[in-house]
C-alpha positions as MATLAB code, in Angstrom:
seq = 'XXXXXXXXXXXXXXXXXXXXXXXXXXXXXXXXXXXXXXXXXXXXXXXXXXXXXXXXXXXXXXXXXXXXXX';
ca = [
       0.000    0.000    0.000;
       1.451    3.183   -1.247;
       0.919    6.394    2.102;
      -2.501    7.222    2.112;
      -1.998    9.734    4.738;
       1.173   12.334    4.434;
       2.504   15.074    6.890;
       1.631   17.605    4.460;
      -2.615   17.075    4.971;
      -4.425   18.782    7.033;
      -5.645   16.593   10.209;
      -9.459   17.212    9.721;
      -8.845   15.985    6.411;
      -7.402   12.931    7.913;
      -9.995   12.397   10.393;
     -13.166   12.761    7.926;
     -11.508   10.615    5.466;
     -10.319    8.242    8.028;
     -12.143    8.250   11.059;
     -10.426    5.331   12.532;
      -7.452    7.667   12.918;
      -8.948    9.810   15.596;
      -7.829    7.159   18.113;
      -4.271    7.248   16.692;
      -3.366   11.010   17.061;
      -4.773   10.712   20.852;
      -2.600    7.958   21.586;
       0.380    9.946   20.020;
      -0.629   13.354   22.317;
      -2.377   15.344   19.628;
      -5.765   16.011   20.395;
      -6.525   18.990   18.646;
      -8.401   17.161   15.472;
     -11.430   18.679   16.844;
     -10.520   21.946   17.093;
     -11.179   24.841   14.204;
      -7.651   24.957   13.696;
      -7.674   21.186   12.763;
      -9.234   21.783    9.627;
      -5.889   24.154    8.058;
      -3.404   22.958   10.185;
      -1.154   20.153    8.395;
      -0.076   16.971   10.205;
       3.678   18.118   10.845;
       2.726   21.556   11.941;
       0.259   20.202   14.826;
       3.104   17.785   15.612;
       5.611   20.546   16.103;
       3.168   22.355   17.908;
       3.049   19.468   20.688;
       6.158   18.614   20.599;
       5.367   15.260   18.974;
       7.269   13.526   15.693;
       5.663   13.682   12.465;
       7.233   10.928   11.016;
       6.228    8.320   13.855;
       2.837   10.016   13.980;
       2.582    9.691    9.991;
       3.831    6.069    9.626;
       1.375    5.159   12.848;
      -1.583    6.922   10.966;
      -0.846    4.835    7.935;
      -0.437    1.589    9.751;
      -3.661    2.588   11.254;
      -5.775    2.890    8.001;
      -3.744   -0.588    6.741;
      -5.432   -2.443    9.494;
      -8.853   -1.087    9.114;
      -8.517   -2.190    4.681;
      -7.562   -5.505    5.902;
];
């Protein structure tokens, strides 16, 4: 499976086209996805914003989604 989800996206874009991912940026410490800013702010800048790694939070995301096709 090529990334579905990329640090570059905006989380509320995530989250509406992947609900199952709400879980998955709690358990990594971003909680914001409900928030107005959610639906501008990209993955990587909420991340740096919280002090939290993109990358992990990005490949966790995708691993996420993986499960939920299979």
């Amino acid at each position: 499976m090529a990334e579905a989800v990329t640090k570059d996206m905006s989380i509320g874009e995530v989250v509406m086209k992947w609900p199952e991912t709400a879980g998955t940026f709690l358990e990594h410490g971003l909680m914001c996805f409900g928030c107005a800013a959610a639906r501008f702010e990209t993955i990587e800048q909420g991340a740096q914003a919280h002090g939290i790694n993109a990358e992990q939070l990005v490949k966790a995301l995708n691993e996420t989604i993986e499960k939920k096709e299979k």
